[in-house]
PDB file with one MODEL, atoms N, CA, C and O in Angstrom:
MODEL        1
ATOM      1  N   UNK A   1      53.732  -2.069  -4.254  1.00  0.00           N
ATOM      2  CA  UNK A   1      52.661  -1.281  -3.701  1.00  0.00           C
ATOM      3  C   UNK A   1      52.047  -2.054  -2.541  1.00  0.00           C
ATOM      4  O   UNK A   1      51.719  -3.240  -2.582  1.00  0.00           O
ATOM      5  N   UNK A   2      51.925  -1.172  -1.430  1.00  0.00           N
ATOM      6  CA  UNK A   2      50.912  -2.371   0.052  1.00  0.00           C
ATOM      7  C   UNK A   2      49.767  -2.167  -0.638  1.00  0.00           C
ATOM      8  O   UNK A   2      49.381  -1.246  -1.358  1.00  0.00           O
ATOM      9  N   UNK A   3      49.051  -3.727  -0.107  1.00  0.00           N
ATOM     10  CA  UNK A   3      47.886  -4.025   0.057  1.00  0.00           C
ATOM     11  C   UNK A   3      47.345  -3.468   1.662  1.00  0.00           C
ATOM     12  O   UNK A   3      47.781  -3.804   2.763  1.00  0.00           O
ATOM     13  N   UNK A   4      46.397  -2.639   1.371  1.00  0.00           N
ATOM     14  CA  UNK A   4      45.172  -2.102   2.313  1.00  0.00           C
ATOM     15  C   UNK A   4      44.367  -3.302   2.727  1.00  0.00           C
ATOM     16  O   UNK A   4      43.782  -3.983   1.884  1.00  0.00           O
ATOM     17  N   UNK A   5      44.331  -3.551   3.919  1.00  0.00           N
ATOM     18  CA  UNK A   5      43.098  -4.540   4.721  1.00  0.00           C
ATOM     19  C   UNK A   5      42.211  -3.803   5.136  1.00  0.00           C
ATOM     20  O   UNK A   5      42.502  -2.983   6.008  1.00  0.00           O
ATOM     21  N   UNK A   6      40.887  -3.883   4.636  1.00  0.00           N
ATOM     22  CA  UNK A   6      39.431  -3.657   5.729  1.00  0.00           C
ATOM     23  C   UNK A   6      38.943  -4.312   6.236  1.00  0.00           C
ATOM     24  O   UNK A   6      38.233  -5.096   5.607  1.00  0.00           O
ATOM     25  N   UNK A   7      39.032  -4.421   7.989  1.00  0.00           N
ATOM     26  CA  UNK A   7      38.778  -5.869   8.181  1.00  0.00           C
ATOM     27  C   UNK A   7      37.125  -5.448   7.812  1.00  0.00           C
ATOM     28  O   UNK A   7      36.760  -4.286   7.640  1.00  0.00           O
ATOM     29  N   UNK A   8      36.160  -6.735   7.728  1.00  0.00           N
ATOM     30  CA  UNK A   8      34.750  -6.896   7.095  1.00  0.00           C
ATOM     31  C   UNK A   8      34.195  -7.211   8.288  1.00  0.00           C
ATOM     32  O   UNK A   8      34.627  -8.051   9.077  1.00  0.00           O
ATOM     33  N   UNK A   9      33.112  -6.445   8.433  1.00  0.00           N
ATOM     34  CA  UNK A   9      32.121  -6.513   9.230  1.00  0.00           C
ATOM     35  C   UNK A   9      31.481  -7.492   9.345  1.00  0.00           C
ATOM     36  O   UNK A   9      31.448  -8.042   8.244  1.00  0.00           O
ATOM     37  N   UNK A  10      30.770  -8.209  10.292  1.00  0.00           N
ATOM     38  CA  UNK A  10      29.727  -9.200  10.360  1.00  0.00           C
ATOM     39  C   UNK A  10      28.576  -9.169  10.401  1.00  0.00           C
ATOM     40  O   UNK A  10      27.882  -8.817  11.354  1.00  0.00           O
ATOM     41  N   UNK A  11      28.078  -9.714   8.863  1.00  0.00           N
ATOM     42  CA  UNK A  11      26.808  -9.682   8.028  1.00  0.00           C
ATOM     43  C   UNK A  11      25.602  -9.762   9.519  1.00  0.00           C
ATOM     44  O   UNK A  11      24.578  -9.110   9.727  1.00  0.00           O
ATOM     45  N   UNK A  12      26.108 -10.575  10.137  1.00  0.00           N
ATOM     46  CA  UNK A  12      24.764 -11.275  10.822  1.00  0.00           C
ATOM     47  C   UNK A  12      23.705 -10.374  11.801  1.00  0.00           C
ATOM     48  O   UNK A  12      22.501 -10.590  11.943  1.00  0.00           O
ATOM     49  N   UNK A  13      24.314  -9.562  12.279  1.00  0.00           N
ATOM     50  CA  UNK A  13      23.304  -8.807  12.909  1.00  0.00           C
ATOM     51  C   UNK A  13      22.729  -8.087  12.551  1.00  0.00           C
ATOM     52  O   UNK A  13      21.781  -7.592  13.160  1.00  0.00           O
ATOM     53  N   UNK A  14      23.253  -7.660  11.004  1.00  0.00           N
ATOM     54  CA  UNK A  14      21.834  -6.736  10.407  1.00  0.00           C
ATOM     55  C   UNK A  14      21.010  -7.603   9.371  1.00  0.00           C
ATOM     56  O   UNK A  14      19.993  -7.208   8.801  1.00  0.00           O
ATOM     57  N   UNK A  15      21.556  -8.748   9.225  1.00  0.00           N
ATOM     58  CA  UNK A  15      20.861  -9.769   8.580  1.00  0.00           C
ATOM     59  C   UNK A  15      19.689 -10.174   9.545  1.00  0.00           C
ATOM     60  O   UNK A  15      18.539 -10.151   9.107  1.00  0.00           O
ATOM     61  N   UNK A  16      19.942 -10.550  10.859  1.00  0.00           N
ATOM     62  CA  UNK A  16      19.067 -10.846  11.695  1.00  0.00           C
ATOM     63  C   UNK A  16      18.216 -10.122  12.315  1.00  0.00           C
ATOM     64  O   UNK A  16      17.292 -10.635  12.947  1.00  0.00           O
ATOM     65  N   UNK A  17      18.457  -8.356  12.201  1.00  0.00           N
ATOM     66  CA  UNK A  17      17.314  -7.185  12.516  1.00  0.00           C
ATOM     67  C   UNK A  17      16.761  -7.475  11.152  1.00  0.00           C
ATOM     68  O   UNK A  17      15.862  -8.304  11.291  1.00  0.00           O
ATOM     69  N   UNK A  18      16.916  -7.142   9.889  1.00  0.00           N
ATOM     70  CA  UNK A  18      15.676  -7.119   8.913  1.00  0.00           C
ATOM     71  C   UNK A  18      14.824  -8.540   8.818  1.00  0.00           C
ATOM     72  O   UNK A  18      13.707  -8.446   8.311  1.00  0.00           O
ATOM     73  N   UNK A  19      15.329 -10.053   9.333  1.00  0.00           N
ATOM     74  CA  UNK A  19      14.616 -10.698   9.431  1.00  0.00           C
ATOM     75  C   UNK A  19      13.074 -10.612  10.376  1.00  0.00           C
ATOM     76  O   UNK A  19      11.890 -10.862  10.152  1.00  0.00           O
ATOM     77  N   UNK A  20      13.795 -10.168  11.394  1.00  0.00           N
ATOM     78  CA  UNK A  20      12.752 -10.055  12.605  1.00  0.00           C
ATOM     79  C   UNK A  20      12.138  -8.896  12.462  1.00  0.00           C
ATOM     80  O   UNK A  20      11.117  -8.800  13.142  1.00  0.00           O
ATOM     81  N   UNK A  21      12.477  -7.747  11.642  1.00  0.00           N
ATOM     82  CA  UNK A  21      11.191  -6.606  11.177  1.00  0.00           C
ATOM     83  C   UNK A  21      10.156  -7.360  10.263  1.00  0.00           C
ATOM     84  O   UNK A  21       8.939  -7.405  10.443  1.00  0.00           O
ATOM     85  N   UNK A  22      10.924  -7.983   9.180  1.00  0.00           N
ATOM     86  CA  UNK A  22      10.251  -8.637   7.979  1.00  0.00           C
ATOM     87  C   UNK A  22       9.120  -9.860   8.695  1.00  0.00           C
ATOM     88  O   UNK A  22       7.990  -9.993   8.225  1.00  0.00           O
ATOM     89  N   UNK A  23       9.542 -10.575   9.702  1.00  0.00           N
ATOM     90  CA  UNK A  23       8.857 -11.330  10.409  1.00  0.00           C
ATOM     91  C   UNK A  23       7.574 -10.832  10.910  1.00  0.00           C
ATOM     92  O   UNK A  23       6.411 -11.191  10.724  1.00  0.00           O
ATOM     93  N   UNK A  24       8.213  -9.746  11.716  1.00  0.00           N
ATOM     94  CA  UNK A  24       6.734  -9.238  12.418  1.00  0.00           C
ATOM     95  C   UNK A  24       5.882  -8.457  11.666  1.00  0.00           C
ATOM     96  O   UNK A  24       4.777  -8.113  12.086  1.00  0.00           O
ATOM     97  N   UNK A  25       6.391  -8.100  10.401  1.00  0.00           N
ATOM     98  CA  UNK A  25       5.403  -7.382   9.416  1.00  0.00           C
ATOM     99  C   UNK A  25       4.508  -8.353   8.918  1.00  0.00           C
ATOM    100  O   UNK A  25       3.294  -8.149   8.880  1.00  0.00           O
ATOM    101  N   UNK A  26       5.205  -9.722   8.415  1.00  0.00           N
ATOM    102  CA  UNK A  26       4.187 -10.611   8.273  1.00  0.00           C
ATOM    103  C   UNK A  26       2.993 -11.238   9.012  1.00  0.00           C
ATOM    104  O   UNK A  26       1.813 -11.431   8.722  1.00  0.00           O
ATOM    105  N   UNK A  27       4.001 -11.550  10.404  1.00  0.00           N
ATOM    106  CA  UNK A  27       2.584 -11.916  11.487  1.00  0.00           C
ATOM    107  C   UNK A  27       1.380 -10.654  11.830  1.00  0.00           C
ATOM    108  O   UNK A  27       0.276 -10.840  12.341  1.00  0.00           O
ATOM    109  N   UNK A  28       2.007  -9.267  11.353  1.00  0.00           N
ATOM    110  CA  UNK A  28       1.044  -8.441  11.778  1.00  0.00           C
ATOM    111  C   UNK A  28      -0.129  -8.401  10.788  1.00  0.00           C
ATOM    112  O   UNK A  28      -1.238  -8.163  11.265  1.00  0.00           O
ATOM    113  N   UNK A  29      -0.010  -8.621   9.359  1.00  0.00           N
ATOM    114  CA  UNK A  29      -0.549  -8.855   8.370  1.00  0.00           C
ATOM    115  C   UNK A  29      -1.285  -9.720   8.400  1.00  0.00           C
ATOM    116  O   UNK A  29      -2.472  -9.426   8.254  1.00  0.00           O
ATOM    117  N   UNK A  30      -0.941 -11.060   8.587  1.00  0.00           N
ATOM    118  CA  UNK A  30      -1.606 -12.182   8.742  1.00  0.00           C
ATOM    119  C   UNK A  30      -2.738 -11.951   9.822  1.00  0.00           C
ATOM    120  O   UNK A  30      -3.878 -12.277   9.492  1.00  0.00           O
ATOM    121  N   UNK A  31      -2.528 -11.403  11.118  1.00  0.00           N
ATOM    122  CA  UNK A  31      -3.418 -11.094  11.964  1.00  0.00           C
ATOM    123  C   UNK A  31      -4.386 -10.250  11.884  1.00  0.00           C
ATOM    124  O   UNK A  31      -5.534 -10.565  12.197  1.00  0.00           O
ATOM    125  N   UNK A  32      -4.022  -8.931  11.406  1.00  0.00           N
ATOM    126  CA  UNK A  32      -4.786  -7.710  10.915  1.00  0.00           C
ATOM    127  C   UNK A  32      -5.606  -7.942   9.754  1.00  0.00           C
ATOM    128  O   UNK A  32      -6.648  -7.324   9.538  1.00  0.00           O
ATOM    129  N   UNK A  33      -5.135  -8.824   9.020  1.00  0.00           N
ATOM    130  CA  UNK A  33      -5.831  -8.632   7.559  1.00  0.00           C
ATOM    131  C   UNK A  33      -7.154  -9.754   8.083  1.00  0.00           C
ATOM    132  O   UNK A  33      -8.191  -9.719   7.420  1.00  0.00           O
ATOM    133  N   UNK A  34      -7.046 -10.886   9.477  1.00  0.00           N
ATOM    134  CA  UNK A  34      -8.475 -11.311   9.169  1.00  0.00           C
ATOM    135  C   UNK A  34      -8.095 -12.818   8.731  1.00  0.00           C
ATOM    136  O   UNK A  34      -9.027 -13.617   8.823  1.00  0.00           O
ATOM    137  N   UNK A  35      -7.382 -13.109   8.463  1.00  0.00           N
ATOM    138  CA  UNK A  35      -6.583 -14.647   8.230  1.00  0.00           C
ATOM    139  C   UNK A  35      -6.623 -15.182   9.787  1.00  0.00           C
ATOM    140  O   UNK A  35      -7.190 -16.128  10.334  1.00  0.00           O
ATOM    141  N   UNK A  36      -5.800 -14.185  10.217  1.00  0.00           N
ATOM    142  CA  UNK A  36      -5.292 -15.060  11.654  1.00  0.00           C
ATOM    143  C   UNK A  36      -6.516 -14.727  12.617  1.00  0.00           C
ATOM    144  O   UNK A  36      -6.062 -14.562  13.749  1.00  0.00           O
ATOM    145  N   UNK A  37      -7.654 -14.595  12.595  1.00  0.00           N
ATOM    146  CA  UNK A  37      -8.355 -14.358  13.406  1.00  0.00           C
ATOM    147  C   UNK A  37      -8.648 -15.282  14.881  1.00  0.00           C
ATOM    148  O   UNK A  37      -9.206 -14.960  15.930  1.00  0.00           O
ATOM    149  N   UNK A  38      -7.956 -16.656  14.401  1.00  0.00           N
ATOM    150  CA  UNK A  38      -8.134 -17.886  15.632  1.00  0.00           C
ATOM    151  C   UNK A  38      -7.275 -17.082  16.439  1.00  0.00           C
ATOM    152  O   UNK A  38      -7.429 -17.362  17.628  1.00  0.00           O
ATOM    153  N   UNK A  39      -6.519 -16.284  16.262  1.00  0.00           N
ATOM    154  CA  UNK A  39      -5.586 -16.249  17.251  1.00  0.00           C
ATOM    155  C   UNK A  39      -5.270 -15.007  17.896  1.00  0.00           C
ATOM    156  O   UNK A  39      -4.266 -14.688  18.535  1.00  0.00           O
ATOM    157  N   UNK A  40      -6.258 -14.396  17.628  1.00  0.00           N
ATOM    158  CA  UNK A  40      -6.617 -13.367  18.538  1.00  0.00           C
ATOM    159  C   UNK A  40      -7.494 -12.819  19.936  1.00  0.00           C
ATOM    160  O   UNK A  40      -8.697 -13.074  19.876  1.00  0.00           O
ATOM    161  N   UNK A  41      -7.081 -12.179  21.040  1.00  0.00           N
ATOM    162  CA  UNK A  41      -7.727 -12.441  22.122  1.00  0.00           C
ATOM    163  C   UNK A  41      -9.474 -12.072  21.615  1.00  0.00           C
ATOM    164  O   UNK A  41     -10.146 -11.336  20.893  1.00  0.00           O
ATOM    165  N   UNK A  42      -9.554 -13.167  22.578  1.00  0.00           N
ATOM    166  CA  UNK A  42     -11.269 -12.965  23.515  1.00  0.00           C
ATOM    167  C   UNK A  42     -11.677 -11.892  23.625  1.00  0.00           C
ATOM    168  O   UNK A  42     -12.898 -11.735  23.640  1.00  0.00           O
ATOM    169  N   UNK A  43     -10.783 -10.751  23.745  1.00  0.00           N
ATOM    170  CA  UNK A  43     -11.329  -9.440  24.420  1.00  0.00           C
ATOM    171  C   UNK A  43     -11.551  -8.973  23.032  1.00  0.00           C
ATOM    172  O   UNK A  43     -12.294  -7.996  23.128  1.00  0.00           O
ATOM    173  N   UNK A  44     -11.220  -9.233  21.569  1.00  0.00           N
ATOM    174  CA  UNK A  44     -10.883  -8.335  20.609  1.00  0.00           C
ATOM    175  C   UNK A  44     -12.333  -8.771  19.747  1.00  0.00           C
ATOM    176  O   UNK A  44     -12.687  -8.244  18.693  1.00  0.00           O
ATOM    177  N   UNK A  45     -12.971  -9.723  20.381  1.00  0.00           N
ATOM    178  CA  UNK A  45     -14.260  -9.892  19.803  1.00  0.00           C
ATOM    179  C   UNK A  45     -15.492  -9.556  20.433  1.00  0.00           C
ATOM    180  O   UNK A  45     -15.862  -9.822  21.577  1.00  0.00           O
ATOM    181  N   UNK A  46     -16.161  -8.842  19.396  1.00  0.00           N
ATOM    182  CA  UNK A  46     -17.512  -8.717  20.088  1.00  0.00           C
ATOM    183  C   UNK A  46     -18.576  -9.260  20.649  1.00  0.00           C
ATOM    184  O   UNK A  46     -18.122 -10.378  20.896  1.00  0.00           O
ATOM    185  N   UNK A  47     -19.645  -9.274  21.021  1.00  0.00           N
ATOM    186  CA  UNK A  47     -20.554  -9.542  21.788  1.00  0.00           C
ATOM    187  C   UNK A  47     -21.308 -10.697  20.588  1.00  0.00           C
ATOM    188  O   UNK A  47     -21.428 -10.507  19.378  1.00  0.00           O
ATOM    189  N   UNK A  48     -21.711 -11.822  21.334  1.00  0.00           N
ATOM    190  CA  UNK A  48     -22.451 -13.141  20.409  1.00  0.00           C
ATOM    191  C   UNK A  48     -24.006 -11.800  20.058  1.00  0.00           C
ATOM    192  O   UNK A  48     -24.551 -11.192  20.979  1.00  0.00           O
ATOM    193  N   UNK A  49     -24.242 -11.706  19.174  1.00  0.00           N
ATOM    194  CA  UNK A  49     -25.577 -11.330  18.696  1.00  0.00           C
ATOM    195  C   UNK A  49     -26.685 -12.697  18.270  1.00  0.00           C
ATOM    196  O   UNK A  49     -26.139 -13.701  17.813  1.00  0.00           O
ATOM    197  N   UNK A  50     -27.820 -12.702  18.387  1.00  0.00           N
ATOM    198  CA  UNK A  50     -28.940 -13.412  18.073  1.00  0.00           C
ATOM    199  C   UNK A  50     -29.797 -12.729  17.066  1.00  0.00           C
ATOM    200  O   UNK A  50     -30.161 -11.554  17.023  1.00  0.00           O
ATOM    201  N   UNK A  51     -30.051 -13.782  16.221  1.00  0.00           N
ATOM    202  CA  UNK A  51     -31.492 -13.524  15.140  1.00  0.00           C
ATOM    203  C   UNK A  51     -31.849 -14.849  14.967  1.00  0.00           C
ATOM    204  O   UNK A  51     -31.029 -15.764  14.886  1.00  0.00           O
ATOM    205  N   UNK A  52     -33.768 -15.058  14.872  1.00  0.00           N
ATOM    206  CA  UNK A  52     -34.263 -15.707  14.412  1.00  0.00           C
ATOM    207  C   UNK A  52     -35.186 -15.798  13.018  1.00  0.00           C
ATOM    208  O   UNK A  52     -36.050 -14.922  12.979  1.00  0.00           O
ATOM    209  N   UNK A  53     -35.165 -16.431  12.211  1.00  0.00           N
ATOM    210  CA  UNK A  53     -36.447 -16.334  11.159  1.00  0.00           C
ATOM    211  C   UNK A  53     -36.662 -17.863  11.510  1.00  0.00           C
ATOM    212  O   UNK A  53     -35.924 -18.724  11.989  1.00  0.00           O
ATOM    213  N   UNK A  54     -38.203 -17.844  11.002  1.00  0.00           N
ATOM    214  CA  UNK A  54     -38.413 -19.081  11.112  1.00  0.00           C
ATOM    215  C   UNK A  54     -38.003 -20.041  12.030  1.00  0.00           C
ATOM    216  O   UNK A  54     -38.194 -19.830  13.228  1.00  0.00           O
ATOM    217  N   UNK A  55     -37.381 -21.231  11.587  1.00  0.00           N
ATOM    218  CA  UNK A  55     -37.477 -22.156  12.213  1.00  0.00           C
ATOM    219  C   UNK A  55     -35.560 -21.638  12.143  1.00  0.00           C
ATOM    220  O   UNK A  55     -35.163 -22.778  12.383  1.00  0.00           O
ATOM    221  N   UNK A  56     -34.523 -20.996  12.032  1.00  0.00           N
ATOM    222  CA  UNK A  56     -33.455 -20.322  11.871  1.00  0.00           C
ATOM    223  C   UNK A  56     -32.931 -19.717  12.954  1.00  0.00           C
ATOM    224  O   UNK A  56     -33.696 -18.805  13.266  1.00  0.00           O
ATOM    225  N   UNK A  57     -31.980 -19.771  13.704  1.00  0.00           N
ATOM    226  CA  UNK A  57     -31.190 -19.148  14.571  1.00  0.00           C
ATOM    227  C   UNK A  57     -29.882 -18.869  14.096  1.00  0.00           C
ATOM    228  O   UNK A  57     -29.291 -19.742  13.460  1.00  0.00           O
ATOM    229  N   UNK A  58     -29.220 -17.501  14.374  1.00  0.00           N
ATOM    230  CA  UNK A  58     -28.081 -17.141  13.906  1.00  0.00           C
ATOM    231  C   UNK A  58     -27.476 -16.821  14.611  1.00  0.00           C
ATOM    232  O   UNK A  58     -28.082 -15.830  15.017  1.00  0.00           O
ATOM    233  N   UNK A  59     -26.286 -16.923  15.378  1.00  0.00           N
ATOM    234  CA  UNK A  59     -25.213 -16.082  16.543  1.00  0.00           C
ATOM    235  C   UNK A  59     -24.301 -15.563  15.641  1.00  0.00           C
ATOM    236  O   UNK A  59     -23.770 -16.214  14.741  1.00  0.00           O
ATOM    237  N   UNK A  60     -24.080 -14.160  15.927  1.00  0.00           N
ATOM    238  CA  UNK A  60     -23.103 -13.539  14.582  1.00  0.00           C
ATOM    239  C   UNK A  60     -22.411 -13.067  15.639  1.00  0.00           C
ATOM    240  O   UNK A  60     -23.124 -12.756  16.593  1.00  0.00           O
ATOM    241  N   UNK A  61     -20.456 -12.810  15.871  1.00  0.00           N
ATOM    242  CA  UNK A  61     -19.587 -11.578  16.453  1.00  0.00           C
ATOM    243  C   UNK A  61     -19.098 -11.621  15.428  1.00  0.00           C
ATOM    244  O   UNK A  61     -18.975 -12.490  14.565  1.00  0.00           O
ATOM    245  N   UNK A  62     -18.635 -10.039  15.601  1.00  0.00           N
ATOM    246  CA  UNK A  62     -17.302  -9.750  14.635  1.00  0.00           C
ATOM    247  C   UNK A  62     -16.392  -9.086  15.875  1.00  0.00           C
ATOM    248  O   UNK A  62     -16.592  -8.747  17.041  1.00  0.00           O
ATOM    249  N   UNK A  63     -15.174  -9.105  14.845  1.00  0.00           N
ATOM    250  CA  UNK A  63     -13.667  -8.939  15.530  1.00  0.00           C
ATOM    251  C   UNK A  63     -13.405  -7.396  15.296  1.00  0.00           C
ATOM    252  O   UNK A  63     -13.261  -6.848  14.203  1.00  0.00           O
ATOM    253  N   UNK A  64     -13.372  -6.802  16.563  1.00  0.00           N
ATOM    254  CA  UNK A  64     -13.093  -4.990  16.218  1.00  0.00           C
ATOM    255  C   UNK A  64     -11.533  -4.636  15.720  1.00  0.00           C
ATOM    256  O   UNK A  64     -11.141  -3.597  15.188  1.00  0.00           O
ATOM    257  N   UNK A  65     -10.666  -5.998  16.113  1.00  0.00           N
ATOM    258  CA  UNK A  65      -9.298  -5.453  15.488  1.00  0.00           C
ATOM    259  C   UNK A  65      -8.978  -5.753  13.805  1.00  0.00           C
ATOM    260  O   UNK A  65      -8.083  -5.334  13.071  1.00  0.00           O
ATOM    261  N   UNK A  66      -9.891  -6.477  13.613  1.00  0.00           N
ATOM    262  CA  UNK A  66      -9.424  -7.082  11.827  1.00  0.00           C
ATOM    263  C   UNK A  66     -10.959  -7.222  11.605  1.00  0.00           C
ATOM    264  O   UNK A  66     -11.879  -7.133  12.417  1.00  0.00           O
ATOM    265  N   UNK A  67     -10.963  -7.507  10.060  1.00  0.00           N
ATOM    266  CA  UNK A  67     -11.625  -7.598   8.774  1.00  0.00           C
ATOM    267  C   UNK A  67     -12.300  -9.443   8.893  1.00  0.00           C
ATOM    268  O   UNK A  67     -12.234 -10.342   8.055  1.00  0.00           O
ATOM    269  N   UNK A  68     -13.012  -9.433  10.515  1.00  0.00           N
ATOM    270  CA  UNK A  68     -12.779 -11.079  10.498  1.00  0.00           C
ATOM    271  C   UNK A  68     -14.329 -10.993  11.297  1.00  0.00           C
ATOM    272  O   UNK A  68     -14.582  -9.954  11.905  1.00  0.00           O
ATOM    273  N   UNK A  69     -15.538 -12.316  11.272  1.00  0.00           N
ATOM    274  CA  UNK A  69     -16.806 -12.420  11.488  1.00  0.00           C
ATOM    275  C   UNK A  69     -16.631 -14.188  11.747  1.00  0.00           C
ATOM    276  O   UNK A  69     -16.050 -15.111  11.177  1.00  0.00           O
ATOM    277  N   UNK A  70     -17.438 -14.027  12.861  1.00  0.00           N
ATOM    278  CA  UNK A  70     -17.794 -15.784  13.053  1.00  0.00           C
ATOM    279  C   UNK A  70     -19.758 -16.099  13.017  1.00  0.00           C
ATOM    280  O   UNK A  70     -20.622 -15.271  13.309  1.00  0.00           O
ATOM    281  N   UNK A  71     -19.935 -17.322  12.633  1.00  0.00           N
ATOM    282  CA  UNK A  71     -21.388 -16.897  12.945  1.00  0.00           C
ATOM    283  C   UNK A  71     -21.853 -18.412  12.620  1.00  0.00           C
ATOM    284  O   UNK A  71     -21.553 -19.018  11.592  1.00  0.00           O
ATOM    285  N   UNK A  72     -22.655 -18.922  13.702  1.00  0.00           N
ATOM    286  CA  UNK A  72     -22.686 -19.881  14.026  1.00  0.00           C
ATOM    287  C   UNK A  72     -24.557 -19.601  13.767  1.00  0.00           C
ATOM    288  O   UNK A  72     -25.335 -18.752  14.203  1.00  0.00           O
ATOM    289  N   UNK A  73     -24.733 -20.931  12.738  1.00  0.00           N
ATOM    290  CA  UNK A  73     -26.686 -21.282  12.631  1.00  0.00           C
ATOM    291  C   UNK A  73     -27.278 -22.429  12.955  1.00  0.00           C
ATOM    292  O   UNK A  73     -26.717 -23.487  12.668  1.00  0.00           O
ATOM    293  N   UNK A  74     -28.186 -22.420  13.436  1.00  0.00           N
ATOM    294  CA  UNK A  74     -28.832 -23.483  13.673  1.00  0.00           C
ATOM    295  C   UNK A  74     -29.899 -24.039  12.969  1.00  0.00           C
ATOM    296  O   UNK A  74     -29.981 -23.127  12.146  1.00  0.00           O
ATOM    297  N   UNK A  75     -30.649 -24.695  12.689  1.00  0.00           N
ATOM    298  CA  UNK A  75     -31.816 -25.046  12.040  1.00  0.00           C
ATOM    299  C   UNK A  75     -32.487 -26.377  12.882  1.00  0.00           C
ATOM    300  O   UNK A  75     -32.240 -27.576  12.751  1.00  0.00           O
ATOM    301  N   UNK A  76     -33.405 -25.698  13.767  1.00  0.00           N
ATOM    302  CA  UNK A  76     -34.142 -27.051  14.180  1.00  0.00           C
ATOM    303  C   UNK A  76     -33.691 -26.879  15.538  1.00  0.00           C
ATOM    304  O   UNK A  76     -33.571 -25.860  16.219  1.00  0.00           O
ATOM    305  N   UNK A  77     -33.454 -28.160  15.799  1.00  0.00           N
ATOM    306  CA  UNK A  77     -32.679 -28.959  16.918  1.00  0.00           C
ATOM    307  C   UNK A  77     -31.903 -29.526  17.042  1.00  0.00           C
ATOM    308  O   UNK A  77     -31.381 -29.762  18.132  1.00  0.00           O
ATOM    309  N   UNK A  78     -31.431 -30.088  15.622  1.00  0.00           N
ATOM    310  CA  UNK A  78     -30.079 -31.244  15.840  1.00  0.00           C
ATOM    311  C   UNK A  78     -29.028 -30.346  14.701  1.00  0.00           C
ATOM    312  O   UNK A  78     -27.809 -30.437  14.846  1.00  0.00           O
ATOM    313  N   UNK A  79     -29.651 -29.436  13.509  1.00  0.00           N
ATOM    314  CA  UNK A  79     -28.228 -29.500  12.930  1.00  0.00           C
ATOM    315  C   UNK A  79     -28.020 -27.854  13.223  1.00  0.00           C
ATOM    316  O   UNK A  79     -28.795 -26.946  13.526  1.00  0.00           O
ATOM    317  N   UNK A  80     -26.795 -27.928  13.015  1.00  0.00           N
ATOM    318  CA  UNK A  80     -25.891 -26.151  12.760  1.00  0.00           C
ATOM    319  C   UNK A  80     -24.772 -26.643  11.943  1.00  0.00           C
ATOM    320  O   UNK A  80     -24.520 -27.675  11.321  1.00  0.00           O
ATOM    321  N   UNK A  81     -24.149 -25.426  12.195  1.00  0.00           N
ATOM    322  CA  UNK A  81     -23.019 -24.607  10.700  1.00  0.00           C
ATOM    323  C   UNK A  81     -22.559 -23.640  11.419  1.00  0.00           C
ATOM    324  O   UNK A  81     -23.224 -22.817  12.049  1.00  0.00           O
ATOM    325  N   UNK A  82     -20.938 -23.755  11.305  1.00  0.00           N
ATOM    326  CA  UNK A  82     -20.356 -23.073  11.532  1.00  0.00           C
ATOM    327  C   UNK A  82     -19.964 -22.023  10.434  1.00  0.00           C
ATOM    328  O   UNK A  82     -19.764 -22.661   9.400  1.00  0.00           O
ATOM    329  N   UNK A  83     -19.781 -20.773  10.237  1.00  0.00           N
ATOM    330  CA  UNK A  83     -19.263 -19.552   8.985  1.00  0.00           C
ATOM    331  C   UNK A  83     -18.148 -19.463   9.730  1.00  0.00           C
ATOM    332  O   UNK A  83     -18.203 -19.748  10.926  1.00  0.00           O
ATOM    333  N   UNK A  84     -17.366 -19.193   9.337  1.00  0.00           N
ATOM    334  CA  UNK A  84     -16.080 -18.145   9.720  1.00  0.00           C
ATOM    335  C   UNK A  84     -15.573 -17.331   8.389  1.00  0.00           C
ATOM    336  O   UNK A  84     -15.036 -17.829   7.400  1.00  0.00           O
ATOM    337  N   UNK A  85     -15.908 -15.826   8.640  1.00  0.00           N
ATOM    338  CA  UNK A  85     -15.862 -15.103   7.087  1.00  0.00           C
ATOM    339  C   UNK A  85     -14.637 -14.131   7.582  1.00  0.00           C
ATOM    340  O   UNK A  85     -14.773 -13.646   8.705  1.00  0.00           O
ATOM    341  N   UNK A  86     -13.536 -13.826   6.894  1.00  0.00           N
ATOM    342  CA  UNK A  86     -12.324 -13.113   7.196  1.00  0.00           C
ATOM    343  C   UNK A  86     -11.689 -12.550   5.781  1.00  0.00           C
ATOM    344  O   UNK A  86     -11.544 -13.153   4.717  1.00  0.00           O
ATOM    345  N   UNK A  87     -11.347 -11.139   6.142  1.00  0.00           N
ATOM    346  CA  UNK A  87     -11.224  -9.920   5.379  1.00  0.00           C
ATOM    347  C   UNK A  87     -12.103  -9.225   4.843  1.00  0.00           C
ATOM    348  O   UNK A  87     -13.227  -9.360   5.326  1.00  0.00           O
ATOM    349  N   UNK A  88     -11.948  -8.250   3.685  1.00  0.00           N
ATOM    350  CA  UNK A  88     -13.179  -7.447   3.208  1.00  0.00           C
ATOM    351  C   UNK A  88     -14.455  -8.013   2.204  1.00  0.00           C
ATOM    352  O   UNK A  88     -15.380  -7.260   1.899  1.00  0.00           O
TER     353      UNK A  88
ENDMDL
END
C-alpha cells in the first residue's frame, strides 16, 4: 500500500500572530486598567487641581483614559507626599 505525504505547514507564523495579539491585549490591559499609568501621554491627564484646609495643600489630576489619579500634598513648607491611586 503507498504511503500519502502531507507536506506540514509551518507552525511559526500563526504561532507568532497569536503571540503579538496576546501581547498587545496585555499591554492594553496593563495601560487601561490604571497600572500603567507612568506611561501614558501628558495629554491623557487632566488639569493639576488645588485645595487647601488648614495649614494642607492638595494638587489632585486624574487620567481621562484609565482608572488612574495622582495627587501630590503638602503640609507646611518643607514636607509633601506623593499618592499615586490606580484602578477602581
Amino acid at each position: 500500500m503507498p504511503v500519502i505525504r502531507v507536506p506540514l505547514r509551518p507552525a511559526a507564523p500563526r504561532l507568532m500572530a497569536v503571540t503579538v495579539v496576546v501581547l498587545l491585549g496585555l499591554v492594553g490591559w496593563y495601560l487601561f486598567s490604571g497600572r500603567g499609568a507612568g506611561l501614558l501621554p501628558q495629554d491623557s491627564w487632566g488639569p493639576w487641581r488645588e485645595r487647601q484646609v488648614h495649614d494642607w495643600w492638595v494638587r489632585v489630576r486624574v487620567n481621562s483614559w484609565s482608572d488612574a489619579a495622582e495627587a501630590v500634598g503638602y503640609y507646611g513648607k518643607a514636607d509633601d507626599f506623593t499618592l499615586k491611586a490606580y484602578g477602581t
